[in-house]
C-alpha positions in Angstrom: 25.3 8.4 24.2 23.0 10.2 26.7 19.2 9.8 26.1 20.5 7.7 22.5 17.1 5.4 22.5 14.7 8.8 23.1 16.5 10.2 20.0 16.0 7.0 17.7 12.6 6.2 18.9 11.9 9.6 17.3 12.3 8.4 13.6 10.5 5.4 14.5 7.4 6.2 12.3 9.2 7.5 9.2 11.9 4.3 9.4 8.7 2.4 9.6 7.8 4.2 6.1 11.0 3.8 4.6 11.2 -0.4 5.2 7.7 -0.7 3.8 8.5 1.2 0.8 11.3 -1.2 0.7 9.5 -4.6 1.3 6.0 -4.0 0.6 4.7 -5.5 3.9 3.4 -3.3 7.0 4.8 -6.3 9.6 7.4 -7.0 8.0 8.4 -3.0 8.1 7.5 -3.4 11.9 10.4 -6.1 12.2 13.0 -4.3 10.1 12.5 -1.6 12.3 13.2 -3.4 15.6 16.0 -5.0 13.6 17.2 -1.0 13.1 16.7 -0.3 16.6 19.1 -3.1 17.5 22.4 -2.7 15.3 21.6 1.2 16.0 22.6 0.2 19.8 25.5 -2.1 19.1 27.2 0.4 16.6 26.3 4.4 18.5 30.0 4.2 18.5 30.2 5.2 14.7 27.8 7.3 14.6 29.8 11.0 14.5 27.8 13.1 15.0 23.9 13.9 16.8 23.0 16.2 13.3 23.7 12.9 11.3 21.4 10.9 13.4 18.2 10.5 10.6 20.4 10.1 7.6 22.7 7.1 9.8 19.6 5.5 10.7 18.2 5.2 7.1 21.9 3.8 6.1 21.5 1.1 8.8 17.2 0.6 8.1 18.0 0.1 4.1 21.3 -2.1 4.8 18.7 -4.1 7.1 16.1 -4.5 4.8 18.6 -5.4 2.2 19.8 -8.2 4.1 16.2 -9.4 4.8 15.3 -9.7 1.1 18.9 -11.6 0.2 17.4 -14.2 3.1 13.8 -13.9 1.4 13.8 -13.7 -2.1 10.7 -13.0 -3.6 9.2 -11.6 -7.0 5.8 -11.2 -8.5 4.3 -13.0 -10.4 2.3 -13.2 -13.5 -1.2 -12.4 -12.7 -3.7 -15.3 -13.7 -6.8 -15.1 -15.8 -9.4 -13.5 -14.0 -12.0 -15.4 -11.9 -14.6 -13.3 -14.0 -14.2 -11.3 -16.5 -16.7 -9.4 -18.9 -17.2 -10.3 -22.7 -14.9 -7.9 -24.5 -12.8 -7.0 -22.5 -8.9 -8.0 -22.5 -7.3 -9.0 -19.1 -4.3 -6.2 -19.0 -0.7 -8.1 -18.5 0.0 -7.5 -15.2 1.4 -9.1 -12.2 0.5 -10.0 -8.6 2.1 -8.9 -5.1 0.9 -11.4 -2.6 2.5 -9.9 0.3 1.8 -6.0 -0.3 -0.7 -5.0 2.6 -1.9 -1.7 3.1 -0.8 1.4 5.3 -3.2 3.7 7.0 -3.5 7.0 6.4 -3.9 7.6 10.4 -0.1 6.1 10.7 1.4 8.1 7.7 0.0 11.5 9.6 2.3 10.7 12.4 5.7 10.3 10.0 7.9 12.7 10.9 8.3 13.8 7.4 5.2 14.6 4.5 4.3 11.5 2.7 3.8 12.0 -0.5 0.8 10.4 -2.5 3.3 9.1 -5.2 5.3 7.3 -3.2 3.0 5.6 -1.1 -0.3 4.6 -3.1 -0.2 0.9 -4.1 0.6 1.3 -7.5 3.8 2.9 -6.5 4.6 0.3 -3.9 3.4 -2.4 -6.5 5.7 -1.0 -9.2 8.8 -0.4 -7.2 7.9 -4.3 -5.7 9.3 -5.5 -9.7 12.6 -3.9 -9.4 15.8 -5.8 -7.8 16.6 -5.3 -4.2 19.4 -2.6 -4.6 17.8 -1.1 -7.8 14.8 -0.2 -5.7 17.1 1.4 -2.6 18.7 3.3 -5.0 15.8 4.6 -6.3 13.7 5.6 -3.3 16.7 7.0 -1.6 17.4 9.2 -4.7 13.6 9.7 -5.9 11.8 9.4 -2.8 14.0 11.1 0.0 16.4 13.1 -2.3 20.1 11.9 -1.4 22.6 12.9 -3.1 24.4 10.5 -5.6 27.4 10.8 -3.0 25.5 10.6 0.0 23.2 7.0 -1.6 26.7 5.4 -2.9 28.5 6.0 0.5 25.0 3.9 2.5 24.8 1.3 0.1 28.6 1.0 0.0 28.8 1.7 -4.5 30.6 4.0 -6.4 28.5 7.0 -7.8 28.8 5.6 -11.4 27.0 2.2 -10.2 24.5 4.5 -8.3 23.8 6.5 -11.0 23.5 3.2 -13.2 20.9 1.5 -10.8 18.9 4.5 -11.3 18.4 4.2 -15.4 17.4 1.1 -15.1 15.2 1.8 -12.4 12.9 4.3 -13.3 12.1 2.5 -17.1 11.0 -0.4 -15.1 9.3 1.4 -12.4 6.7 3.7 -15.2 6.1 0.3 -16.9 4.1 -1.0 -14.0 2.7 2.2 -13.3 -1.1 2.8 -14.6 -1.4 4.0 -17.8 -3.1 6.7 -16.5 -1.7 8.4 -13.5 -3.6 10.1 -10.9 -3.7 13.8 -10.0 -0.9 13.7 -7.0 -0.5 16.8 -5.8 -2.9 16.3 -3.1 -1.6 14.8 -0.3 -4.3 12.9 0.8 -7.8 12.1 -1.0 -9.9 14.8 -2.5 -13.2 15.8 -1.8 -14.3 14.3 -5.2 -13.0 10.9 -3.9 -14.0 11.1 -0.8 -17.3 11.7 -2.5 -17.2 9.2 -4.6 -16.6 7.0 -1.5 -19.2 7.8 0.4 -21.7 6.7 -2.5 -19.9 3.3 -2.5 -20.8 2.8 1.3 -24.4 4.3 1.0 -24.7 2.0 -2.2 -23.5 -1.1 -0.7 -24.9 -0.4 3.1 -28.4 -0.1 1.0 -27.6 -3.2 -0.8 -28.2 -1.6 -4.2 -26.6 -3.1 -7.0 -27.9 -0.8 -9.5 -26.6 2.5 -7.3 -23.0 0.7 -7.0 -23.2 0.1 -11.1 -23.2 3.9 -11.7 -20.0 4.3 -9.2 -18.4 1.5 -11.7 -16.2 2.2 -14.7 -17.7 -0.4 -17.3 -13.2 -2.1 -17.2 -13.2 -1.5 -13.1 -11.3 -4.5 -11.4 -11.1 -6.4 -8.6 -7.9 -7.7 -6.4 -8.2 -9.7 -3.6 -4.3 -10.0 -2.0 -3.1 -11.9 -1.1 -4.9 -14.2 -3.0 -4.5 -14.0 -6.6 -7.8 -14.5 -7.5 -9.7 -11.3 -9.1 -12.2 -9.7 -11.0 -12.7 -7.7 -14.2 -15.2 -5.4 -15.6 -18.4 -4.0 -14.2 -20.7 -7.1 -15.1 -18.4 -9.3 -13.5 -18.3 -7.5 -10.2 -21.8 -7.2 -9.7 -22.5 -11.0 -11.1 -20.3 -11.5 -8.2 -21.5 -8.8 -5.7 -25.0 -8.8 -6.1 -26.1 -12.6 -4.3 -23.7 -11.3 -1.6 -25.8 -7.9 -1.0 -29.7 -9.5 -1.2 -31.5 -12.3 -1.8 -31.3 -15.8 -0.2 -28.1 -16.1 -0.7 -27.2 -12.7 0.7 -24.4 -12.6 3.6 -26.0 -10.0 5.7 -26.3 -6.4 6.9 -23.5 -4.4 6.3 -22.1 -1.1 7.6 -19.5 0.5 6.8 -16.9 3.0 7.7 -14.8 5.5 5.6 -11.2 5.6 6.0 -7.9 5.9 4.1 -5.0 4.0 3.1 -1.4 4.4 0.9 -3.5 7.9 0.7 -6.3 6.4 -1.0 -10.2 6.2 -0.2 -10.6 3.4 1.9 -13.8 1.7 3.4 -14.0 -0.7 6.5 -17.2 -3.2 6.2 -18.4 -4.7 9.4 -21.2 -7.6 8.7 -23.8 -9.0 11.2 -25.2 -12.2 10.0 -28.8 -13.1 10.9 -29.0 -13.9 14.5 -26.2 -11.8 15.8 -26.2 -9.0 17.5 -23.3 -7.0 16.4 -21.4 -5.7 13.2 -18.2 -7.7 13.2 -15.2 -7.0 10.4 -15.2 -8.2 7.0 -12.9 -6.5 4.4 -11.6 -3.4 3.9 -11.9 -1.7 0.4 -9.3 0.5 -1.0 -10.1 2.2 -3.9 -9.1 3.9 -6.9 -10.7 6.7 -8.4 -10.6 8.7 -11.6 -13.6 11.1 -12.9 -15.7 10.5 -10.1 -16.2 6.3 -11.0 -14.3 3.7 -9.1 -11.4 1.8 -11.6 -9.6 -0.7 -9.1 -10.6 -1.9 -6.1 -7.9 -3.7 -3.7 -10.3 -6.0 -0.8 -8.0 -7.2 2.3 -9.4 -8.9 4.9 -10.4 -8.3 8.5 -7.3 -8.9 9.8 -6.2 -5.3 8.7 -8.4 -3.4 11.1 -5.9 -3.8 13.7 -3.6 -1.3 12.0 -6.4 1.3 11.2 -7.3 1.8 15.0 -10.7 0.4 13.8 -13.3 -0.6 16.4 -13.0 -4.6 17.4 -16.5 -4.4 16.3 -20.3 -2.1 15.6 
């Protein structure tokens, strides 16, 4: 077919989407994709028809990332008891995704289709992450992109009865690890409010100020730290925590910071310099979740994720 890997390199971005909905990992998504690309090329001869390009590349994409998961199984696990917690309050049964990593905002911009807030913030991803392989196909192709009953049963090869089962048990499973409280998504991207609310999280942390981060704080705010399963819970314990890394003797260093987004969610880059060096280098980044103005969860990745923000090597 003339011109054949112009036209699929086209839905690169939003395949890219699609296989990280699916696995929960950004480079793992980047594989699956390539993996796309390549039984795309060895099978142009079935595909019938230019107009059915996008929905023939999703078929082979979710087949793909199907087959991935049957060669890696995997499953989250109970969360443990918190590294800190404050007096009072109850650690919330929940459960751990080691290998979800974050998507930028700057990335999901370029899709060639709107991203929607609920079905790429990291509660959604996290919740969709407890459901089986083929449960959770079913369910993003019906809920996230739309299909058809007919058109989800003929790419994942079921009858319309066993589609339509896969998505009642789906969606029970899926709003039982959502938040209790859900989030305003109708924006597509963070609100001012959040973005304000971020912006006094890097002044309050830039400044080193423990007692102008405690007023950004909801008093049961928590802390992940994937993919480590260590984390933290309540105010108290996050600025017991916090606090000898921000000043003092034991103190890490200056820190600046830089506001971005991810999963469509206030995010914030930290760069450190450590006494004697000369520049800001990167640290974590600091995705957070907002409601009322005070920060409730906050998801720390490493360094290592700057690469996929388009970040600056360093300050």
């Amino acid at each position: 077919m003339d011109g054949f890997g112009e036209k699929i390199e086209e839905h690169r971005r939003e395949l890219h989407v699609h296989c990280y909905r699916m696995l929960g990992s950004f480079d793992e998504a980047e594989d699956l994709v390539q993996e796309t690309f390549l039984r795309a090329w060895r099978r142009q001869d079935t595909l019938k028809n230019d107009g059915g390009l996008r929905a023939w590349l999703y078929r082979i994409a979710t087949n793909a990332c199907l087959d991935h998961l049957r060669a890696h199984p995997r499953q989250p696990q109970p969360r443990p008891a918190p590294a800190l917690a404050d007096a009072g309050l109850a650690a919330p049964t929940s459960t751990t995704v080691s290998w979800l990593q974050p998507y930028p905002d700057v990335l999901l911009d370029t899709a060639d289709e709107v991203i929607e807030r609920e079905t790429i913030e990291l509660a959604f991803l996290i919740a969709i992450q407890h459901l089986p392989p083929r449960q959770r196909a079913v369910l993003i192709l019906r809920d996230v992109l739309g299909w058809s009953a007919q058109e989800t049963a003929e790419s994942l090869e079921l009858t319309v009865a066993a589609v339509k089962s896969a998505l009642q048990r789906a969606r029970p499973t899926v709003k039982e690890h959502l938040p209790a409280q859900r989030l305003d998504w109708a924006s597509a991207e963070p609100t001012a409010a959040e973005r304000g609310t971020l912006q006094r999280y890097i002044d309050a942390v830039e400044k080193a100020d423990p007692a102008a981060l405690a007023k950004l704080l909801r008093a049961d705010v928590w802390q992940a730290m994937p993919p480590q399963p260590v984390w933290l819970l309540g105010r108290e314990a996050f600025l017991a925590t916090w606090t000898p890394a921000m000043v003092g003797e034991a103190a890490w260093g200056e820190l600046r910071l830089l506001a971005t987004a991810a999963n469509r969610q206030p995010a914030a880059a930290a760069y450190l310099r450590r006494a004697g060096e000369a520049d800001f280098q990167p640290s974590w980044l600091a995705i957070l979740r907002t409601e009322d103005g005070l920060v409730t969860q906050i998801t720390t990745y490493g360094g290592e994720a700057f690469r996929r923000f388009g970040l600056p090597a360093s300050l």
